[in-house]
RODO-2510 file (C-alpha; in nm, 4 decimals, decimal comma):
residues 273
     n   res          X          Y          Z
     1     x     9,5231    12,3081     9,7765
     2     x     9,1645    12,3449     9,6813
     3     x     8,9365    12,2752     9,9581
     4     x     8,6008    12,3315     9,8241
     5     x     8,4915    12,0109     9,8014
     6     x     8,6747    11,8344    10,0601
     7     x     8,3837    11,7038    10,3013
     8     x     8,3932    11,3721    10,1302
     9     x     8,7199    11,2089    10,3599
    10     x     8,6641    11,3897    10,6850
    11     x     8,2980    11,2458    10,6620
    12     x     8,3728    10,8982    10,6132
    13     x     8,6172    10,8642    10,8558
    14     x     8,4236    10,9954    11,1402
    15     x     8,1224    10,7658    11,0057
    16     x     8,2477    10,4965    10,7851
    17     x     8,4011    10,1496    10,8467
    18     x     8,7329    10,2942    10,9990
    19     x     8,5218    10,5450    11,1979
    20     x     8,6762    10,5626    11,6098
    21     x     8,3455    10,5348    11,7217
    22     x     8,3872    10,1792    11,6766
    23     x     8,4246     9,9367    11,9639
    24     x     8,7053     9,7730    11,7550
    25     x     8,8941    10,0214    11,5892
    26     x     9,1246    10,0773    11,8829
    27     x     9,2379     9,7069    11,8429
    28     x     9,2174     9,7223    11,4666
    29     x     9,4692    10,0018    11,4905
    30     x     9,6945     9,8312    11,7392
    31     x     9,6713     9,5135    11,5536
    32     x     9,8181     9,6677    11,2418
    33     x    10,0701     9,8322    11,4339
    34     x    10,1987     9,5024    11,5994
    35     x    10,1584     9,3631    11,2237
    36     x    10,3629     9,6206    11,0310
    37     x    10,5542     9,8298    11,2780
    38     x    10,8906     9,6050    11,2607
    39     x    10,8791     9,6745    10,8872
    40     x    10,8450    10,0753    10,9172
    41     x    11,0909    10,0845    11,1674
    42     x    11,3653     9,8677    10,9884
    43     x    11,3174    10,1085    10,7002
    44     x    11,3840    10,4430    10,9215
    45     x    11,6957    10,3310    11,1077
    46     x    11,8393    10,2864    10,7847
    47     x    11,7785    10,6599    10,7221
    48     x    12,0524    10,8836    10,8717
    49     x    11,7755    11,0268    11,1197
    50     x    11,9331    11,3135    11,3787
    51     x    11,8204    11,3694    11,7245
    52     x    11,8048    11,7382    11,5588
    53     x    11,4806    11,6506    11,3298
    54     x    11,2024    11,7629    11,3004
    55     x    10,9286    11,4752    11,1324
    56     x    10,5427    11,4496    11,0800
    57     x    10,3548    11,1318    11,1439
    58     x    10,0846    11,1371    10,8678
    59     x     9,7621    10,9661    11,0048
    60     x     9,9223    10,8563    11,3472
    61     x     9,6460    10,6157    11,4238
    62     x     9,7277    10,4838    11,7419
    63     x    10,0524    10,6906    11,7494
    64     x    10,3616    10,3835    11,7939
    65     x    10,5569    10,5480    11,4912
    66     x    10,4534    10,8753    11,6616
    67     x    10,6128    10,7587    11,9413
    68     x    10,8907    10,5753    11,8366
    69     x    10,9708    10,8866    11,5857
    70     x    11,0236    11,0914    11,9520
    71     x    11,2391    10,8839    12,1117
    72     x    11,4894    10,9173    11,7732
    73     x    11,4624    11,2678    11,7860
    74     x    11,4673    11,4230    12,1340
    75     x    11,6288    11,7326    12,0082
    76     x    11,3751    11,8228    11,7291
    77     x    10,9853    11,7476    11,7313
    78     x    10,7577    11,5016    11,6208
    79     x    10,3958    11,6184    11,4686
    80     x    10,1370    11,3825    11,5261
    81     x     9,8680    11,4010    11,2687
    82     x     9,5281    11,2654    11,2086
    83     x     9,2083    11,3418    11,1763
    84     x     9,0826    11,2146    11,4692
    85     x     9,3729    11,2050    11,7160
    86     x     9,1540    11,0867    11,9864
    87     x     9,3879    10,7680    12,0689
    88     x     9,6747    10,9784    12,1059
    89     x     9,8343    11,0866    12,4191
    90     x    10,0677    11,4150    12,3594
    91     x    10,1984    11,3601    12,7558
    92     x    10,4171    11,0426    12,5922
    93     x    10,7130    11,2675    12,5102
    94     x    10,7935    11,6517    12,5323
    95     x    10,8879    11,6807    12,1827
    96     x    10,5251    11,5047    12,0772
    97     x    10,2898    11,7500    11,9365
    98     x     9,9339    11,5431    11,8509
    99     x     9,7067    11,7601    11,5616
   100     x     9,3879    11,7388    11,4721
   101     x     9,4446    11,7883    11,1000
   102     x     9,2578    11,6852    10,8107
   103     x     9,5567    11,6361    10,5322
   104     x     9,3362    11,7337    10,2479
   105     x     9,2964    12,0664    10,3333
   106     x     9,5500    12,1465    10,5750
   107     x     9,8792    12,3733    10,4466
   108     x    10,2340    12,3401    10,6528
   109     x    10,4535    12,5941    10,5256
   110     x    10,7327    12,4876    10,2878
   111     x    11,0508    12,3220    10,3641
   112     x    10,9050    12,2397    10,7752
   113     x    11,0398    11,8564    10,7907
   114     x    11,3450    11,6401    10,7702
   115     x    11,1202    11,3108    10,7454
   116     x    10,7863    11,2721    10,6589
   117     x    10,6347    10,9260    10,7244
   118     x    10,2899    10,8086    10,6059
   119     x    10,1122    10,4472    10,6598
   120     x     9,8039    10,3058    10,5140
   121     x     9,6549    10,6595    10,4876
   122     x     9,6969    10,8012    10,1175
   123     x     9,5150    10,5128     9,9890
   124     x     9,2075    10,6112    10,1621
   125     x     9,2428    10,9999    10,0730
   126     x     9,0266    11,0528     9,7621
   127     x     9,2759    11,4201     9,6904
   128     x     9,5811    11,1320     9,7384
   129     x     9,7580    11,2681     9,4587
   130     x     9,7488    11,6435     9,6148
   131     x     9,8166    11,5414     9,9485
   132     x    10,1253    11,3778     9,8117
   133     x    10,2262    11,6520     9,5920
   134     x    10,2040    11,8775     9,8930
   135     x    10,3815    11,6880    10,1719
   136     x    10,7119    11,6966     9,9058
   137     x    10,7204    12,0927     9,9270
   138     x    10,6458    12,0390    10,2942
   139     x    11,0077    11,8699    10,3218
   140     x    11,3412    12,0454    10,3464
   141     x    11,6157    12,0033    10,1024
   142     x    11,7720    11,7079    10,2071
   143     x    11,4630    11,5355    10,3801
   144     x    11,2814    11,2112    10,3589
   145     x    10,9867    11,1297    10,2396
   146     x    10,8246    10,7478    10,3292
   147     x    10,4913    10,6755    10,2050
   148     x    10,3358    10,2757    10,3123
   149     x    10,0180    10,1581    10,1898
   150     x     9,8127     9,8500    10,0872
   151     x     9,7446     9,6964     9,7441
   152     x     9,4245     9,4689     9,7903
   153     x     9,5047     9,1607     9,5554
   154     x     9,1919     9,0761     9,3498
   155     x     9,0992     8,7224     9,4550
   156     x     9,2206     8,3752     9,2886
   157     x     8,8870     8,2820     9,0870
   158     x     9,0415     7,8957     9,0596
   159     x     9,1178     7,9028     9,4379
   160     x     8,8846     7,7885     9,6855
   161     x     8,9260     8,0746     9,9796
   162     x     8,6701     8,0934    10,2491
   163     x     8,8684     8,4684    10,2402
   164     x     8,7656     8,5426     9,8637
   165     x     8,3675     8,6620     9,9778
   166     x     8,5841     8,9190    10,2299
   167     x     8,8193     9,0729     9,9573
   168     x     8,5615     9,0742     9,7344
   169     x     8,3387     9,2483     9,9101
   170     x     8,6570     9,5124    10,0252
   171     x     8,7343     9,5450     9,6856
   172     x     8,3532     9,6832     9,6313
   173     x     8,3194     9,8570     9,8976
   174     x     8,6128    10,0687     9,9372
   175     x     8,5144    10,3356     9,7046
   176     x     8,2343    10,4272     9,9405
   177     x     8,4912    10,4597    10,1745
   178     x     8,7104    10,6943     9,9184
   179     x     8,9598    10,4142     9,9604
   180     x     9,1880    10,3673     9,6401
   181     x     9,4339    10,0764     9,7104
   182     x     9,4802    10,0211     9,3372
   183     x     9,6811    10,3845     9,3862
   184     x     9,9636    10,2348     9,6078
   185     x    10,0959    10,0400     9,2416
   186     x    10,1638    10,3958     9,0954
   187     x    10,2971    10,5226     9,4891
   188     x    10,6398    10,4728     9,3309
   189     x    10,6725    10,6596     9,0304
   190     x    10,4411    10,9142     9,2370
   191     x    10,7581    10,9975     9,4432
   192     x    10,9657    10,9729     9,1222
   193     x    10,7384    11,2114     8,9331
   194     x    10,7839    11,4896     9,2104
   195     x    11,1019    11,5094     9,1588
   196     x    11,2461    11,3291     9,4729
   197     x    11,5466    11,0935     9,4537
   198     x    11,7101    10,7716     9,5429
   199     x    11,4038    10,5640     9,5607
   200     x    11,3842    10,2390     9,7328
   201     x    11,0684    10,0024     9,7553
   202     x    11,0445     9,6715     9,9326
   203     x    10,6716     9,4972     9,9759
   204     x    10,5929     9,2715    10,2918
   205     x    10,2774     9,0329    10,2289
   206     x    10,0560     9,0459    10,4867
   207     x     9,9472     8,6856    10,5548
   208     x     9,6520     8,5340    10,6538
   209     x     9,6935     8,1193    10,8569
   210     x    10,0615     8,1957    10,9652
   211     x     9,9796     8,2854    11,3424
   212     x    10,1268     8,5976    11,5050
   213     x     9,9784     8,9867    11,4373
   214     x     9,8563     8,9631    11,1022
   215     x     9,6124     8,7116    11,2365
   216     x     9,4555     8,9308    11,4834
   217     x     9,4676     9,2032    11,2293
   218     x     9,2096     8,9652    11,0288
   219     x     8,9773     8,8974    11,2639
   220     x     8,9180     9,1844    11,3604
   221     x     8,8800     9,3770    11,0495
   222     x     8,6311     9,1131    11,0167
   223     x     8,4504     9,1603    11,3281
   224     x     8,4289     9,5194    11,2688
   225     x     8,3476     9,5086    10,8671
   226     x     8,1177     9,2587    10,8632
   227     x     7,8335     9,3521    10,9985
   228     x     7,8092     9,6403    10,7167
   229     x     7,8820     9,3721    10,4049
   230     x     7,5975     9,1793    10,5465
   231     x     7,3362     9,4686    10,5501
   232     x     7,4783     9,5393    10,1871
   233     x     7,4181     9,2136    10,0817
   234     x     7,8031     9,1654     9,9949
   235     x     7,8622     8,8604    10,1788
   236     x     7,6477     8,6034    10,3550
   237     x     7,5802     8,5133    10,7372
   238     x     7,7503     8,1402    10,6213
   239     x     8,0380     8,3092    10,4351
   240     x     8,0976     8,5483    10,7616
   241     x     8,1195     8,2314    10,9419
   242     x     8,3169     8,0297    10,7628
   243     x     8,5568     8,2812    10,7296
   244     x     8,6028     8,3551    11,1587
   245     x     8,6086     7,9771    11,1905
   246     x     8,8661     7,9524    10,8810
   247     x     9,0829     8,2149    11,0713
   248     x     9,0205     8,0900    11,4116
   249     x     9,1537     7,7590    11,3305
   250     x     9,4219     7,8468    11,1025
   251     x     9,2510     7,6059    10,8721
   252     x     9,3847     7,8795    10,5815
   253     x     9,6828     8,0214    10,4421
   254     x     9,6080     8,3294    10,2090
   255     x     9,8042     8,6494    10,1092
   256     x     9,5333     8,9007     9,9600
   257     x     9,7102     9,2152    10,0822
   258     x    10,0739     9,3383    10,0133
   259     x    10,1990     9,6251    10,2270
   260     x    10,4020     9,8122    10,0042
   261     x    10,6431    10,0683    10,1011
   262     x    10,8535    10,3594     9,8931
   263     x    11,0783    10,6033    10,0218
   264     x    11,2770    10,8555     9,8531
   265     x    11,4619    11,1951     9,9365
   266     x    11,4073    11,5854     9,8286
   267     x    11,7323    11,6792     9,6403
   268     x    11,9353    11,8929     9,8339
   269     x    11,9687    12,1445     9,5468
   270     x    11,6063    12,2204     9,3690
   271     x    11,2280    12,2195     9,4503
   272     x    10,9997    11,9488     9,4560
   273     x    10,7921    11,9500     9,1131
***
């Protein structure tokens, strides 16, 4: 991969809205792992996953797939990847290695995994496309690939939302970020394209009003992205607070994200395109 011009990512993830230096990204992070773990991990165990394999965790965040991925495969080893591993703790299991590894410019040699599992990082790689591309050869013949990521909904005009100011203001804001979620529609016929097979997809809406993790996962990505939309001038101090009171109270019930996931295998005969 071409690397030239690759600050853009690294740089906006150490100082951007997602940045670890937060005092809430920790939580964010754990948040969406209570929110969409049960959905990743239904979709594994129905892969024919061997104690014997060997898998990367793309972006491991707070590492619970990392994890989880090393207690399935005790016999193999699990590659914890992110940029910023600092939340990850390598002592969890013997077959856990945690890298520091930015996925835009970093090569593993061809044919290293049996599974390959990536959540709600692609979107906000600006060389997506490349990454992609390369974490296909990356697999061996036979091995899975299982990419999950957001689409951000564009907001009801005719609805009423005290959440509409929020997505609005996500939707304008993410290319700062490098964040594509409009990418995560064409995530599908991505895999297709690179010559992998027996594609499945299933999308989980991630609801706003219902109780439970996706709750928490809302507050606290507004806690932690608000104050930034204010000093942009994206949303206002009233809209910031209607919107915490809104969620505190349950007093809405709003679906502006889908979490969409597609999985699909490297032919056991033949190269990834």
């Amino acid at each position: 991969m071409d690397s030239a011009h690759l600050d853009r990512p690294a740089d906006s993830y150490r100082t951007g809205l997602l940045s670890k230096d937060l005092p809430t990204e920790l939580d964010r992070l754990r948040a969406l792992e209570r929110s969409m773990d049960p959905t990743s991990i239904a979709i594994l165990e129905a892969l024919p996953i061997q104690p014997s394999w060997h898998c990367l965790e793309m972006g491991a965040g707070a590492g619970s797939m990392a994890y989880w991925l090393a207690k399935q495969c005790l016999g193999g080893q699990v590659v914890a990847a992110d940029i910023d591993p600092r939340f990850l703790d390598a002592r969890r299991a013997a077959n856990l290695d945690v890298a520091r590894i930015d996925l835009a410019r970093h090569e593993f040699p061809p044919g290293t995994f049996d599974l390959i599992h990536s959540r709600a990082v692609l979107s906000h790689i600006p060389e997506r496309d490349a990454v992609l591309r390369a974490a296909a050869g990356w697999l061996r013949p036979g091995g899975w690939l299982v990419v999950q990521d957001f689409v951000l909904l564009p907001p009801e005009p005719a609805a009423a939302s005290p959440l509409t100011p929020f997505i609005e203001a996500m939707i304008l804001g993410g290319p700062q970020q490098g964040n594509d979620s409009r990418w995560t529609r064409r995530m599908p016929a991505a895999l297709t394209a690179l010559g992998l097979e027996r594609l499945q997809l299933r999308t989980t809406a991630l609801t706003a009003g219902l109780g439970g993790p996706a709750d928490e996962l809302w507050r606290i990505s507004l806690q932690q992205l608000a104050p930034a939309f204010l000093e942009r001038g994206a949303m206002t101090e009233e809209q910031v607070v209607t919107l915490a009171y809104a969620l505190e109270r349950r007093t809405l019930v709003d679906f502006s994200f889908l979490f969409v996931s597609a999985w699909a295998r490297r032919p056991l005969v033949g190269r990834p395109r």
